[in-house]
C-alpha positions in Angstrom: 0.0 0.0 0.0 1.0 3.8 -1.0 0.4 7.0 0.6 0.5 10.1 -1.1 0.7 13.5 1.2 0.9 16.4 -1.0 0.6 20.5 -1.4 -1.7 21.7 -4.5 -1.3 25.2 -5.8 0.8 26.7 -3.0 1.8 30.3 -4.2 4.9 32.6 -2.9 6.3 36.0 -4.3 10.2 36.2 -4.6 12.8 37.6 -6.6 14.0 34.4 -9.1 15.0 33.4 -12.5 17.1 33.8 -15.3 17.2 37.5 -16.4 18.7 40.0 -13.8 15.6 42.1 -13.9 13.4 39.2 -12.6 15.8 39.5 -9.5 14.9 42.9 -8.3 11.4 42.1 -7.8 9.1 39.7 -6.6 7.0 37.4 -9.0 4.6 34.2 -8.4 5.7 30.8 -8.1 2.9 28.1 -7.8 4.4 24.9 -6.4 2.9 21.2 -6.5 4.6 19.1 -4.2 3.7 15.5 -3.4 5.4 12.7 -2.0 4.9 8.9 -2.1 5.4 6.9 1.4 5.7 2.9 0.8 5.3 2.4 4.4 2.5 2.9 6.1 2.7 0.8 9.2 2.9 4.2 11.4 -0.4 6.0 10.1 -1.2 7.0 13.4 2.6 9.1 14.0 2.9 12.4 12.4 6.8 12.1 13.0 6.9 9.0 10.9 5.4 10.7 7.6 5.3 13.3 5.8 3.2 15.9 6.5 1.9 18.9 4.0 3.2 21.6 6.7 6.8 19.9 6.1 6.2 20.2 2.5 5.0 24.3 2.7 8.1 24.6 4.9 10.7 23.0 2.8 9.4 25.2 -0.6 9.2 28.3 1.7 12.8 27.8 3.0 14.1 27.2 -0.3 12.8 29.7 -1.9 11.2 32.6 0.0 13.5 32.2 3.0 16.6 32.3 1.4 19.2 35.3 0.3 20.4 32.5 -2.5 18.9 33.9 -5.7 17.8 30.8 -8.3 18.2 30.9 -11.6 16.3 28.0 -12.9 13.2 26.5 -12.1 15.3 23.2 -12.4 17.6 24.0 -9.5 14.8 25.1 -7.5 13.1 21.8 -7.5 16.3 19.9 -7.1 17.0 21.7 -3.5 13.6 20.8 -2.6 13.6 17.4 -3.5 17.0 17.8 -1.9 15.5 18.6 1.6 12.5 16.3 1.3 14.3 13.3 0.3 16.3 13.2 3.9 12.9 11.7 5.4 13.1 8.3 5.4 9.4 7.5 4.2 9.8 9.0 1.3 10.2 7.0 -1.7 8.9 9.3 -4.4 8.8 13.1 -4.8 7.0 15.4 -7.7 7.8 18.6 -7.8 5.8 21.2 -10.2 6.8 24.9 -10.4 4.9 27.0 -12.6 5.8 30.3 -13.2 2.9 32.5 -14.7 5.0 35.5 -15.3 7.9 34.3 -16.8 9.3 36.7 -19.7 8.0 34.8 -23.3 8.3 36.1 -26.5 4.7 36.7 -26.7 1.5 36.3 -24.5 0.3 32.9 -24.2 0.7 29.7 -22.1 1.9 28.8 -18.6 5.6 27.8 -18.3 6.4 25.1 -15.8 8.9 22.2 -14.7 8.1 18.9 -13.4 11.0 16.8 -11.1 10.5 13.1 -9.8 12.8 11.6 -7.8 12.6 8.2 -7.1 14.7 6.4 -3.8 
């Protein structure tokens, strides 16, 4: 049996990404973080699994909490997987970023990254 605990749709403001005007001022960032636990034998401990607080926590240090400016939506979702991936339970982690005002060469579409890591 598999658990998935996850965080849908969480937005922050900060000062990412690639162009150096995109680090002088705050833009969105909507996350979707989930992570699979394969074992399930301590439902009942909230120390033994992953919680979606942890999850809030881990993208809010990582990317609102931090003086470290990111350059790519790529990194940012390593160093989250990074942090999550120390909890024992977790087997797999997904990790969405969307960005929906990223500079494009014209109006249209949301731009986004997906990670999985697998243990």
């Amino acid at each position: 049996m598999n658990l998935k605990v996850g965080l849908e749709s969480y937005k922050v403001e900060a000062a990412h990404g690639w162009f150096e005007f995109e680090l002088e001022k705050p833009q969105p960032f909507i996350f979707t973080v989930w992570v699979e636990i394969n074992d399930v034998s301590n439902f009942g401990q909230l120390d033994q699994t992953i919680d979606y607080g942890l999850i809030q926590n881990c993208v809010d240090e990582v990317v609102v909490n931090t003086k470290e400016k990111i350059r790519l939506l790529e990194s940012m979702a390593e160093k989250i997987i990074q942090k999550l991936s120390l909890h024992p339970s977790a087997s797999v982690i997904f990790v969405r970023i969307e960005k929906p005002q990223a500079p494009l060469p014209h109006p249209g579409g949301l731009p986004f990254i997906e990670l999985v890591w697998q243990r």
